[in-house]
PDB file of N, CA, C and O in Angstrom:
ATOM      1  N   UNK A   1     117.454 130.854 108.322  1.00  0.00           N
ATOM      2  CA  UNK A   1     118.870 130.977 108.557  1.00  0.00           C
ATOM      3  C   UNK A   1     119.460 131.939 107.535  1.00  0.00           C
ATOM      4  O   UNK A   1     119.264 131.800 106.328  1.00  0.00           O
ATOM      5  N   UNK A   2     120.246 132.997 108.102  1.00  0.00           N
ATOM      6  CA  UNK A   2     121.047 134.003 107.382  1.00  0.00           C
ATOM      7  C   UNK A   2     122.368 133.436 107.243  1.00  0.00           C
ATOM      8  O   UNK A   2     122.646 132.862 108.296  1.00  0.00           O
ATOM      9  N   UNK A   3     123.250 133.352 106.446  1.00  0.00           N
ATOM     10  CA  UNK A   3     124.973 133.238 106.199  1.00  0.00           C
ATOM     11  C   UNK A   3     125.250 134.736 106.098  1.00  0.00           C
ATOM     12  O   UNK A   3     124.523 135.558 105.541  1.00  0.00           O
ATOM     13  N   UNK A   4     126.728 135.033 106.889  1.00  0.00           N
ATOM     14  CA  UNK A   4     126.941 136.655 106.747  1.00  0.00           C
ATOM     15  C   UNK A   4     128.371 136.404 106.933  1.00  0.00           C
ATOM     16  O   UNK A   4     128.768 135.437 107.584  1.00  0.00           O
ATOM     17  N   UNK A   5     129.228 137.332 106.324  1.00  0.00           N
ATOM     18  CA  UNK A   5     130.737 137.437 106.156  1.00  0.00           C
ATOM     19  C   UNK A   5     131.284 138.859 106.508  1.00  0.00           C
ATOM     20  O   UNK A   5     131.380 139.657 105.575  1.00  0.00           O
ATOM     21  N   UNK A   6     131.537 139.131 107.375  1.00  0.00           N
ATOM     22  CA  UNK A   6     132.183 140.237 108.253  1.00  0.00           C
ATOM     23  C   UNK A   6     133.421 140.860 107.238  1.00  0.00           C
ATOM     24  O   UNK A   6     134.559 140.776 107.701  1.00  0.00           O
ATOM     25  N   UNK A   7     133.278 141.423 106.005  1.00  0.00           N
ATOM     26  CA  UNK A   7     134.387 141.449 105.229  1.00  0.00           C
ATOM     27  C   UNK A   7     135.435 142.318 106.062  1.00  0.00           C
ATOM     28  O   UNK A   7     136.523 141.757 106.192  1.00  0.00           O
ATOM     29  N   UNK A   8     135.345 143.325 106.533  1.00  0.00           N
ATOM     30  CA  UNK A   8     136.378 144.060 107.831  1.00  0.00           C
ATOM     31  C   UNK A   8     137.263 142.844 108.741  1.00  0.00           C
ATOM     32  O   UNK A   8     138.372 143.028 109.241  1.00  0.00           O
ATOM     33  N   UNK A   9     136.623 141.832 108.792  1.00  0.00           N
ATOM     34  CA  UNK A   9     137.681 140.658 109.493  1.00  0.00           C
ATOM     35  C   UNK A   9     138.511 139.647 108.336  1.00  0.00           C
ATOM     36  O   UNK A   9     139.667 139.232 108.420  1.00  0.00           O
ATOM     37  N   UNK A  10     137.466 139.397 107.194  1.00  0.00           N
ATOM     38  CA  UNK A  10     138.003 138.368 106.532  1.00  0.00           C
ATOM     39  C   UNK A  10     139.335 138.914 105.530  1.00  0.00           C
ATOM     40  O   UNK A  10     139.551 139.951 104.903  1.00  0.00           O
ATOM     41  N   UNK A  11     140.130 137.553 105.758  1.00  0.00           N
ATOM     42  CA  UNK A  11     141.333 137.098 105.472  1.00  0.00           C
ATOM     43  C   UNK A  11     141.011 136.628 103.968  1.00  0.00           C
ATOM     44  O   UNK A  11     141.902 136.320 103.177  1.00  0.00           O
ATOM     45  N   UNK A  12     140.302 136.617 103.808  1.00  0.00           N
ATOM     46  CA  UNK A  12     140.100 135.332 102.559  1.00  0.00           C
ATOM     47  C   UNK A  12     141.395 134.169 102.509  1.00  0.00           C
ATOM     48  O   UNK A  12     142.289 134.050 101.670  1.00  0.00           O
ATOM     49  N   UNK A  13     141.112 133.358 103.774  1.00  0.00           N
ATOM     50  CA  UNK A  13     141.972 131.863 103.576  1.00  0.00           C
ATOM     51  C   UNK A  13     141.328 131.088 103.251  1.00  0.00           C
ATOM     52  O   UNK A  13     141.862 129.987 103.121  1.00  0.00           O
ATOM     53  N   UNK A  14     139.854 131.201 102.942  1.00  0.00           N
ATOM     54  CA  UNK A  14     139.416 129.833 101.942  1.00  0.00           C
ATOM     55  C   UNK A  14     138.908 129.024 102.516  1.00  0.00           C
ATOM     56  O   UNK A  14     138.111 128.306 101.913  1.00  0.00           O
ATOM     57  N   UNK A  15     139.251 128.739 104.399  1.00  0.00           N
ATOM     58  CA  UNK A  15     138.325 128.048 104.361  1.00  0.00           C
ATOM     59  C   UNK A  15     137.176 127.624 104.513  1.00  0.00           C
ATOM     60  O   UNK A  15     136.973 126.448 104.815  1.00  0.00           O
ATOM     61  N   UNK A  16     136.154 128.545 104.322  1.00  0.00           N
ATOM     62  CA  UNK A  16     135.003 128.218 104.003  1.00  0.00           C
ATOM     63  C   UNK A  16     134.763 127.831 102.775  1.00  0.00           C
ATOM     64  O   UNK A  16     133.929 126.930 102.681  1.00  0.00           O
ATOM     65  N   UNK A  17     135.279 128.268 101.693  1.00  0.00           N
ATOM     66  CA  UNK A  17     135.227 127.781 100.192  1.00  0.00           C
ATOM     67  C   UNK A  17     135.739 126.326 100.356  1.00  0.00           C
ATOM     68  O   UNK A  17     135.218 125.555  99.550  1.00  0.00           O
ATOM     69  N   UNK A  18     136.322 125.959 100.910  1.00  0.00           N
ATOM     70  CA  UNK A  18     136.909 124.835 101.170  1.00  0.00           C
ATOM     71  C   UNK A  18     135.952 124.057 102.066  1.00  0.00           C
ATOM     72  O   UNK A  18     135.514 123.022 101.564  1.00  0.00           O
ATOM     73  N   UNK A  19     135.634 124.294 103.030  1.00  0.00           N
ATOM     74  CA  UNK A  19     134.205 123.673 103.391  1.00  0.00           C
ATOM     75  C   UNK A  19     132.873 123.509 102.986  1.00  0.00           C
ATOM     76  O   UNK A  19     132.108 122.628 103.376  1.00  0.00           O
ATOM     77  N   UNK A  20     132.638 124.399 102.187  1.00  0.00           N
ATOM     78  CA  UNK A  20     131.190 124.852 101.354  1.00  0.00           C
ATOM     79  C   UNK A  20     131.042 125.272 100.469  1.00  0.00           C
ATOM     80  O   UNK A  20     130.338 126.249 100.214  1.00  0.00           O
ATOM     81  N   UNK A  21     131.684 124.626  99.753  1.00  0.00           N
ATOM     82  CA  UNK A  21     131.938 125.640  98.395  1.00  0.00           C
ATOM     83  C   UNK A  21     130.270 125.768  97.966  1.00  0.00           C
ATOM     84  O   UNK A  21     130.203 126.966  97.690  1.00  0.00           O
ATOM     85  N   UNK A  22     129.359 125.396  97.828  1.00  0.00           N
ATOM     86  CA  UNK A  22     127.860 125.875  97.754  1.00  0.00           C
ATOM     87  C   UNK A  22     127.274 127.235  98.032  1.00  0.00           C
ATOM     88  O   UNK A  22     126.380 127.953  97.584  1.00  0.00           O
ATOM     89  N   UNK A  23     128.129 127.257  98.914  1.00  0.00           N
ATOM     90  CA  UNK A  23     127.750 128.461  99.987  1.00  0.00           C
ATOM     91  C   UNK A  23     128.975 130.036  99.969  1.00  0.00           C
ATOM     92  O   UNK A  23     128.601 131.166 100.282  1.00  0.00           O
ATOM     93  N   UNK A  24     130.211 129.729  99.588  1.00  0.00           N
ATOM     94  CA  UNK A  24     131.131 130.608  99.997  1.00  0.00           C
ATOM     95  C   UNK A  24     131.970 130.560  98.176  1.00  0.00           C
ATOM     96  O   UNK A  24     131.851 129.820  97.199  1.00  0.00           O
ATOM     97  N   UNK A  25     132.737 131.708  98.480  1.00  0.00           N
ATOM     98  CA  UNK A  25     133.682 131.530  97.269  1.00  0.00           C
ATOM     99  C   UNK A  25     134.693 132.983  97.402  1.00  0.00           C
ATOM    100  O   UNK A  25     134.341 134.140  97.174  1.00  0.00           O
ATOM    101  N   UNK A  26     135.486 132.693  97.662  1.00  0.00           N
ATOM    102  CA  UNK A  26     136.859 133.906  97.702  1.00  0.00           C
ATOM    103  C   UNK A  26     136.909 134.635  95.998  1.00  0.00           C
ATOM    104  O   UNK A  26     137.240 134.104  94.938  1.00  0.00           O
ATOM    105  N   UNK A  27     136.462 135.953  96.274  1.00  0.00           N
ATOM    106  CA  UNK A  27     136.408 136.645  94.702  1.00  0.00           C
ATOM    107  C   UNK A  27     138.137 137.191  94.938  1.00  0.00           C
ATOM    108  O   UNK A  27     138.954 137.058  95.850  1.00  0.00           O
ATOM    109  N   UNK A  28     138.147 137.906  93.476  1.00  0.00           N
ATOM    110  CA  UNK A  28     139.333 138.456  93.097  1.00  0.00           C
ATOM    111  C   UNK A  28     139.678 139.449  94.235  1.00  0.00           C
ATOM    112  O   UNK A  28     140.847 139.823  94.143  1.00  0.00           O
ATOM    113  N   UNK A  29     139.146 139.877  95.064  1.00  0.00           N
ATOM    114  CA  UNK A  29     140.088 140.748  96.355  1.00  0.00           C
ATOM    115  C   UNK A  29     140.163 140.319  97.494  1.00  0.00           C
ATOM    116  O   UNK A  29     140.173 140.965  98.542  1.00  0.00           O
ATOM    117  N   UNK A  30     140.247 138.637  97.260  1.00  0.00           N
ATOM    118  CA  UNK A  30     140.602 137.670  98.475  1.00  0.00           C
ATOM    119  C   UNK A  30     139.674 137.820  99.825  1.00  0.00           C
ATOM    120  O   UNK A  30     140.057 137.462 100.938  1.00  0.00           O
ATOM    121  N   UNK A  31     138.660 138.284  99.605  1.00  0.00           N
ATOM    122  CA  UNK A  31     137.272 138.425 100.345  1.00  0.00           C
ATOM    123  C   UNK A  31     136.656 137.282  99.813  1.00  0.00           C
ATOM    124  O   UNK A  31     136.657 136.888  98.647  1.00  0.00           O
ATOM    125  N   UNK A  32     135.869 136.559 101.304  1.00  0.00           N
ATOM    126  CA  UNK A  32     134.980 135.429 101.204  1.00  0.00           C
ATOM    127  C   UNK A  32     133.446 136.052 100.799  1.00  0.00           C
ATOM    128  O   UNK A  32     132.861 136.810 101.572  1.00  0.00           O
ATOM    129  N   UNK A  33     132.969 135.708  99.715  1.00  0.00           N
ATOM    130  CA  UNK A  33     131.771 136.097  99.463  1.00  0.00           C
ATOM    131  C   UNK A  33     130.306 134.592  99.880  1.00  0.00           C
ATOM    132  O   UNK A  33     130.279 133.375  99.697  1.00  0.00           O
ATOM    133  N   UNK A  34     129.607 135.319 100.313  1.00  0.00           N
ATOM    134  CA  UNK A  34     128.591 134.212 100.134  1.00  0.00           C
ATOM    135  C   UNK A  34     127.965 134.049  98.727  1.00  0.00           C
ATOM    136  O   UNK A  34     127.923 135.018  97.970  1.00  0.00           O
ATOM    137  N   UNK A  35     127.594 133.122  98.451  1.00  0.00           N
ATOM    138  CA  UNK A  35     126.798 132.972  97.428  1.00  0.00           C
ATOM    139  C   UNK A  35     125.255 132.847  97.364  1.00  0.00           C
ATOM    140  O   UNK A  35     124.632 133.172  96.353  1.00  0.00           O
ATOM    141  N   UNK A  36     124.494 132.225  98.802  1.00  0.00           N
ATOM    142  CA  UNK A  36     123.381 132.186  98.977  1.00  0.00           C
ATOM    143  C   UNK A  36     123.169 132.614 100.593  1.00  0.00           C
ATOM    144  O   UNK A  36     123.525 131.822 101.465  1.00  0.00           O
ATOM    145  N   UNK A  37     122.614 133.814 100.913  1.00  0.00           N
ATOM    146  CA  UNK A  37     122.673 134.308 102.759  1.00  0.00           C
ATOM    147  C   UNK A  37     121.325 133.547 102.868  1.00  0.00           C
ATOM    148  O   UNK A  37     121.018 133.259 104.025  1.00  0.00           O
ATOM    149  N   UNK A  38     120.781 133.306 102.257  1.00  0.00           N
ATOM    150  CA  UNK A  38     119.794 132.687 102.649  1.00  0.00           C
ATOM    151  C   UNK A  38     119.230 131.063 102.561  1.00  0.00           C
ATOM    152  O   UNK A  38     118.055 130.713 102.454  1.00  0.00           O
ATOM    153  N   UNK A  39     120.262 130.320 102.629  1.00  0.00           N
ATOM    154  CA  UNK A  39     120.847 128.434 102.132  1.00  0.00           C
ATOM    155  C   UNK A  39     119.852 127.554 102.538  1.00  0.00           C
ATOM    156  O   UNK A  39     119.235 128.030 103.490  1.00  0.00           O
ATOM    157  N   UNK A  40     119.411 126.357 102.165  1.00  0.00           N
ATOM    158  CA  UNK A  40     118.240 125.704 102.436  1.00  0.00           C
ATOM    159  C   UNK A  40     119.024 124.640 103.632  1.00  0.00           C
ATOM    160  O   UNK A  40     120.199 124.275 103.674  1.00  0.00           O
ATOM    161  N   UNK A  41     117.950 124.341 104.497  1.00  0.00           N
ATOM    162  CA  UNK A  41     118.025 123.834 106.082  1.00  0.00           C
ATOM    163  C   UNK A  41     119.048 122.763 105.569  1.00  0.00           C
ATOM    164  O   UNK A  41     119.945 122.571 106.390  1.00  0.00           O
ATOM    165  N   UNK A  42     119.139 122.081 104.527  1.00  0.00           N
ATOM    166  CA  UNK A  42     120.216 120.916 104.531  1.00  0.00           C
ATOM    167  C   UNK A  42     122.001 121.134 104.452  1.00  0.00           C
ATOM    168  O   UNK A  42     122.949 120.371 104.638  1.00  0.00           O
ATOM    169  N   UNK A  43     121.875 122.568 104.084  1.00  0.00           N
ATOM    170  CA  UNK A  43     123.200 123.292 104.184  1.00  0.00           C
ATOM    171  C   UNK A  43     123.506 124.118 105.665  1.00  0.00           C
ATOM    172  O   UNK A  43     124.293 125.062 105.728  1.00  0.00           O
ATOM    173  N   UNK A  44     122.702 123.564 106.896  1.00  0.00           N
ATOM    174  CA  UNK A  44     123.002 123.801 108.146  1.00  0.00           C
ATOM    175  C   UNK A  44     124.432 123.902 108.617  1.00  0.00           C
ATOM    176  O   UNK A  44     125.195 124.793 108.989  1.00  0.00           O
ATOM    177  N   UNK A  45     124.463 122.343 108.404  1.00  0.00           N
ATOM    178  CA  UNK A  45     125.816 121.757 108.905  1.00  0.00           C
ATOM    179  C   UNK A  45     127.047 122.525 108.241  1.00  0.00           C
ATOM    180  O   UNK A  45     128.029 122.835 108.916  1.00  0.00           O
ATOM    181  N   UNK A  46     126.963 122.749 107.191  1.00  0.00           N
ATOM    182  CA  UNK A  46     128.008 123.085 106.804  1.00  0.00           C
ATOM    183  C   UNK A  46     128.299 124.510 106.762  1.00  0.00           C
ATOM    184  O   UNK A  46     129.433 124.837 107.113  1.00  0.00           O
ATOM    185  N   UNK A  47     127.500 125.406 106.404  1.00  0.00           N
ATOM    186  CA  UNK A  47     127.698 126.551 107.056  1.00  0.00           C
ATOM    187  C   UNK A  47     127.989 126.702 108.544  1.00  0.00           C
ATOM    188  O   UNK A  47     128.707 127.669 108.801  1.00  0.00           O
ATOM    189  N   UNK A  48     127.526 125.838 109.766  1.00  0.00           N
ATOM    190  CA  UNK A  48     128.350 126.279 110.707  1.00  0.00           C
ATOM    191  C   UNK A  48     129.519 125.966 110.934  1.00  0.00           C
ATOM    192  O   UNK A  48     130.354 126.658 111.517  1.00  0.00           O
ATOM    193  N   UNK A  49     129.695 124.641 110.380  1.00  0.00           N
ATOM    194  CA  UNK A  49     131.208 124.620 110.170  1.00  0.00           C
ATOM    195  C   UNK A  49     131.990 125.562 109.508  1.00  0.00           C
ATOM    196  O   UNK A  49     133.113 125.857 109.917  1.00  0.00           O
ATOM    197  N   UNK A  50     131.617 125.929 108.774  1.00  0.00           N
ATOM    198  CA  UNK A  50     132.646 127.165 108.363  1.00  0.00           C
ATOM    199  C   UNK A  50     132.601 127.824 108.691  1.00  0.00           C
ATOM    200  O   UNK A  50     133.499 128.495 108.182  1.00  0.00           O
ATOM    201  N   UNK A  51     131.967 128.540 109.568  1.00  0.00           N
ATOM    202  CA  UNK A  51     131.783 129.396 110.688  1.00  0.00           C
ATOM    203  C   UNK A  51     132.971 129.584 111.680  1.00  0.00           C
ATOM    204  O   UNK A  51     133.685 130.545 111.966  1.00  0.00           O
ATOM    205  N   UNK A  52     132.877 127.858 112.230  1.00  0.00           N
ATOM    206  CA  UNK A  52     133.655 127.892 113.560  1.00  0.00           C
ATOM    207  C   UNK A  52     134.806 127.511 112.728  1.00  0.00           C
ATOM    208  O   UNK A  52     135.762 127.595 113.499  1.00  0.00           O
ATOM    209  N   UNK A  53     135.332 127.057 111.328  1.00  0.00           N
ATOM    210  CA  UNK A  53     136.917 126.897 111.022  1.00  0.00           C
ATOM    211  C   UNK A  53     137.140 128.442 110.760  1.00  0.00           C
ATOM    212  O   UNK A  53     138.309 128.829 110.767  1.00  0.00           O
ATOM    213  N   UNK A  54     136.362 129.156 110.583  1.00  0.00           N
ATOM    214  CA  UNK A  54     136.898 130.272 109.892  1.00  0.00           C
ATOM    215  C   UNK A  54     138.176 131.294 110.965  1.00  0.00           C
ATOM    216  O   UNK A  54     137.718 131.907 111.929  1.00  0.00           O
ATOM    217  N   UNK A  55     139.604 131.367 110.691  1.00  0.00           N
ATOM    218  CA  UNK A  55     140.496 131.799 111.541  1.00  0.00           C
ATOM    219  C   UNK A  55     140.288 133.140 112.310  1.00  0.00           C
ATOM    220  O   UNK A  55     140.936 133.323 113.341  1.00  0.00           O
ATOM    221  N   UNK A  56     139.342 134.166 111.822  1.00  0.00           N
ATOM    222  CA  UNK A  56     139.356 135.147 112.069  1.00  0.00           C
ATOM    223  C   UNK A  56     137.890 135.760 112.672  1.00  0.00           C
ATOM    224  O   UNK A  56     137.601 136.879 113.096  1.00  0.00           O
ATOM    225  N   UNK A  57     137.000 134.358 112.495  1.00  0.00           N
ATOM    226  CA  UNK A  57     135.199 134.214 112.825  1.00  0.00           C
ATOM    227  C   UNK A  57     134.595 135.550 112.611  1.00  0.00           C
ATOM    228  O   UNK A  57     133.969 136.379 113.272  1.00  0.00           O
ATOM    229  N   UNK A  58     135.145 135.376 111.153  1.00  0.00           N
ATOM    230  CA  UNK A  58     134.343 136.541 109.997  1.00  0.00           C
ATOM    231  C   UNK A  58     133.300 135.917 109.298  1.00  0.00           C
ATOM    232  O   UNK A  58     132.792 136.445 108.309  1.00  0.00           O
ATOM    233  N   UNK A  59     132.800 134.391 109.920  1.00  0.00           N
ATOM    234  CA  UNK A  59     131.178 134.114 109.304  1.00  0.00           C
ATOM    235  C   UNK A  59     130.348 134.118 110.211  1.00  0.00           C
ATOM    236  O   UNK A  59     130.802 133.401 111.102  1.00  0.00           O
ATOM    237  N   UNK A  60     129.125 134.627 110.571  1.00  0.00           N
ATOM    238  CA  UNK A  60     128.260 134.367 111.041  1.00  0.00           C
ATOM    239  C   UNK A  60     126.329 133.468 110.498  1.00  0.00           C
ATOM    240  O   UNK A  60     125.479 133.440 109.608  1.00  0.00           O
ATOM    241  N   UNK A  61     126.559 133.113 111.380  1.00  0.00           N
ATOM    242  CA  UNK A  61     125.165 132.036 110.684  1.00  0.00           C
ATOM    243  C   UNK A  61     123.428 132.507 111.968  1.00  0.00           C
ATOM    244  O   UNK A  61     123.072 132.181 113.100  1.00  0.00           O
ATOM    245  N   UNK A  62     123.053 133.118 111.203  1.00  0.00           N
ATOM    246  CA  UNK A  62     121.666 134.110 112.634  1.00  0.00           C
ATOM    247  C   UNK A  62     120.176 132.874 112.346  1.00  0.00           C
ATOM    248  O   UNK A  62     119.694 132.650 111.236  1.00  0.00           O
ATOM    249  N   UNK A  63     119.992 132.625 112.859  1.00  0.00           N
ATOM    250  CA  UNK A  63     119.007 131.616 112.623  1.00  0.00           C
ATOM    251  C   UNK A  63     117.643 132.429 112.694  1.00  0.00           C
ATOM    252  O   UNK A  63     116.570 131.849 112.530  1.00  0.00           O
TER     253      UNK A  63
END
Protein backbone atom coordinates (compact mmCIF):
# COMPACT_ATOMS: atom_id res chain seq x y z
CA UNK A 1 0.00 0.00 0.00
CA UNK A 2 1.15 3.53 -1.21
CA UNK A 3 -0.37 6.87 0.77
CA UNK A 4 -0.16 9.86 -1.85
CA UNK A 5 -1.32 13.58 -1.43
CA UNK A 6 -2.25 15.38 -4.63
CA UNK A 7 -0.63 18.71 -3.30
CA UNK A 8 -2.29 20.73 -6.58
CA UNK A 9 -5.76 19.81 -4.79
CA UNK A 10 -4.87 19.99 -1.15
CA UNK A 11 -6.42 22.57 1.05
CA UNK A 12 -4.52 21.66 4.00
CA UNK A 13 -7.85 21.39 6.34
CA UNK A 14 -6.32 18.85 8.47
CA UNK A 15 -8.34 16.40 8.15
CA UNK A 16 -6.30 13.78 7.68
CA UNK A 17 -3.88 14.97 10.42
CA UNK A 18 -6.83 14.78 12.35
CA UNK A 19 -7.59 11.30 11.40
CA UNK A 20 -4.02 9.92 11.25
CA UNK A 21 -1.91 11.82 12.62
CA UNK A 22 0.75 8.69 12.14
CA UNK A 23 0.42 9.04 8.76
CA UNK A 24 -0.31 12.83 7.69
CA UNK A 25 0.77 16.23 9.11
CA UNK A 26 -0.05 19.82 7.56
CA UNK A 27 3.63 21.58 7.26
CA UNK A 28 4.13 25.34 7.37
CA UNK A 29 2.49 25.97 3.72
CA UNK A 30 -0.75 24.39 4.84
CA UNK A 31 -0.03 21.33 2.53
CA UNK A 32 -0.88 17.82 3.90
CA UNK A 33 2.33 15.95 3.93
CA UNK A 34 2.59 12.24 4.41
CA UNK A 35 4.87 11.03 6.74
CA UNK A 36 5.14 7.32 5.80
CA UNK A 37 3.78 6.48 1.71
CA UNK A 38 4.57 3.37 2.52
CA UNK A 39 2.40 2.55 6.28
CA UNK A 40 2.24 -0.94 7.73
CA UNK A 41 -1.15 -3.09 6.86
CA UNK A 42 -2.53 -2.04 10.42
CA UNK A 43 -2.70 1.62 9.33
CA UNK A 44 -5.20 0.45 6.44
CA UNK A 45 -8.15 1.68 8.01
CA UNK A 46 -7.14 4.76 8.67
CA UNK A 47 -5.53 5.95 5.81
CA UNK A 48 -8.62 5.24 3.86
CA UNK A 49 -10.47 7.08 5.95
CA UNK A 50 -8.72 9.98 5.37
CA UNK A 51 -8.89 9.51 2.07
CA UNK A 52 -12.62 9.52 1.75
CA UNK A 53 -12.94 12.62 4.65
CA UNK A 54 -10.53 14.45 2.77
CA UNK A 55 -12.84 17.63 1.18
CA UNK A 56 -11.06 17.99 -1.90
CA UNK A 57 -9.91 13.84 -2.36
CA UNK A 58 -6.35 15.03 -2.53
CA UNK A 59 -5.37 11.51 -0.78
CA UNK A 60 -5.00 8.62 -2.54
CA UNK A 61 -4.26 5.10 -1.07
CA UNK A 62 -2.89 2.46 -4.46
CA UNK A 63 -2.69 -0.87 -2.99
Amino acid sequence: MRVLVDLALCEGNGRCEATAPELFIVGDDDKSQVTNESPPDNLREKALLAAKLCPRQAIKVVE
